[in-house]
N, C-alpha and C positions, 0 to 999 in steps of 0.2 A: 504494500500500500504506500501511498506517498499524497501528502497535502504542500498543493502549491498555495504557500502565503502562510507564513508563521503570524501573523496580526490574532488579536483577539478572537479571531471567527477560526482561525486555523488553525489555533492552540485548543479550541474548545472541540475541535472535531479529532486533534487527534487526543486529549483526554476520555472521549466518547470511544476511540476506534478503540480503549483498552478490551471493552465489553466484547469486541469482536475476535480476539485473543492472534492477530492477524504477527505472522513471524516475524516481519521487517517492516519499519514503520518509516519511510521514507519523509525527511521537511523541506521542504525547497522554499526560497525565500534569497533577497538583494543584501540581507541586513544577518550581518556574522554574533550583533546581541542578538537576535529573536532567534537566532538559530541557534545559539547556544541555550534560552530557556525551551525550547523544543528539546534539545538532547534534555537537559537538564530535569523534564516531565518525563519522556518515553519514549522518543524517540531514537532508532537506532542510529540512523545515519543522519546526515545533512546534507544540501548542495547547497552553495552559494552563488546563484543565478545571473549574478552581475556580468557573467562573462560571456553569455549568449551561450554557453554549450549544458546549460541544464539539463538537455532531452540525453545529451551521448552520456553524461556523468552518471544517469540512473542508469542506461543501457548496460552502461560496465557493473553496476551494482550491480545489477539482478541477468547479467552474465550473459545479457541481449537479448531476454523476453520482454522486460517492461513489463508491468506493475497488475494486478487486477483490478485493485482501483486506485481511479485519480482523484482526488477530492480538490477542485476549484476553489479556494477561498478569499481570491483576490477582488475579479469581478473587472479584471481587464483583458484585451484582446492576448495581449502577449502569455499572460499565465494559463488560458483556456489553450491554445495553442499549445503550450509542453504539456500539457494532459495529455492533448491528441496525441502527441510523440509519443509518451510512454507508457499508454495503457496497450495492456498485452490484448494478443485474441482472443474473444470473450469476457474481457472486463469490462467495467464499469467507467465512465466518469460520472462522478456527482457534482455538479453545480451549485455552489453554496452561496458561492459570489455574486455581491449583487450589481448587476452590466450594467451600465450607462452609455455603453455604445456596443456598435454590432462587432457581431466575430464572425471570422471566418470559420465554419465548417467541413473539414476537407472529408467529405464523401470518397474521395477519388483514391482516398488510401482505407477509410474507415471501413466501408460498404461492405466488405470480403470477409471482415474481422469480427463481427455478428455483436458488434459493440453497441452496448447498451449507455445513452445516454440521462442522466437525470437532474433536474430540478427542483427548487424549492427554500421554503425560507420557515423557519417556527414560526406555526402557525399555531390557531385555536386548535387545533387538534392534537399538535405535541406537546403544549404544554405543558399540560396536568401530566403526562408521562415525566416530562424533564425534571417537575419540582416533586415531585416521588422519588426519582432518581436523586436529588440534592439531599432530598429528608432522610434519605437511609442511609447517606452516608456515603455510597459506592463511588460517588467522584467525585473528589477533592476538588471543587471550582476555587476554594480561595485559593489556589496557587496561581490563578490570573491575575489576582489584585497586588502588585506592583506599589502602589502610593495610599497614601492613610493622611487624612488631614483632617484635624478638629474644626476647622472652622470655613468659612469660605473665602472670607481675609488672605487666609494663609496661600490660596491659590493664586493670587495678583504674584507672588513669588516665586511663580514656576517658568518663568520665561526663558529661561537658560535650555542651550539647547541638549546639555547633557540630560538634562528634565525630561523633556521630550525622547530622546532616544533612548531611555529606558522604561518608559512609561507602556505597559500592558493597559490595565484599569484603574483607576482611582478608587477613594471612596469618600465621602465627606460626613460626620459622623457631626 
């Protein structure tokens, strides 16, 4: 398996993919912090995407099959794109990411490959599964939350870009 986009939406799919007990849990992502709190949760491997050869670097992980599933959690043209590269025959892409502009679909390589694509976003209908999920306990969600602040004050003080580049979720109590 492998989740393109270590962000919040990407972390949270692969702390969900634990339930799926899946061998290799592939993070691809431009940003070498988010990719280290991705190993840092359960992830086995990393790529660091910055370099344009994200699709050859899984290739070589997974020994030139490519992945079962691809889990999209970015929501731009370039990240749907390495899915397409490295889901194997018969796998899956899941679309988590939410698109503000079109993508390309390449048919022209997919078609033959009996690949299943999928969509969707938490809806009314996962929720009450999700916060069941939170209440027993079985997935540690506070290891997203990154920042803790008593007050709202205290936020006009985050403007430093170190702040930002480590910041997952806050919380303001």
């Amino acid at each position: 398996m492998a989740i393109v986009g270590s962000r919040p939406i990407g972390l949270a799919a692969l702390l969900a993919a634990q339930f799926y007990s899946p061998a290799e849990i592939i993070m691809i992502d431009l940003d070498d912090n988010r990719l280290a709190v991705g190993k840092r949760f359960v992830a086995t491997a990393t790529v660091n995407s910055s370099d344009g050869n994200a699709a050859q670097q899984v290739m070589k992980l997974t020994s030139g099959r490519g992945v079962d599933t691809a889990i999209e959690a970015v929501g731009i043209p370039a990240t749907f794109k390495i899915c397409q590269d490295i889901v194997a025959p018969g796998g899956t892409i899941a679309n988590v990411g939410v698109h503000g502009a079109k993508v390309d679909l390449h048919l022209e390589r997919l078609w033959s490959h009996n690949v299943t694509i999928t969509t969707g976003l938490v809806d009314t209908f996962s929720i009450p599964m999700l916060l069941k999920t939170l209440q027993s306990e079985r997935l540690n969600a506070k290891q997203l939350i990154t920042h803790h602040h008593c007050c709202p004050r205290q936020l006009n003080k985050t403007g430093d870009a170190k702040y930002f580049a480590e910041l997952m979720k806050a919380t303001v109590a």
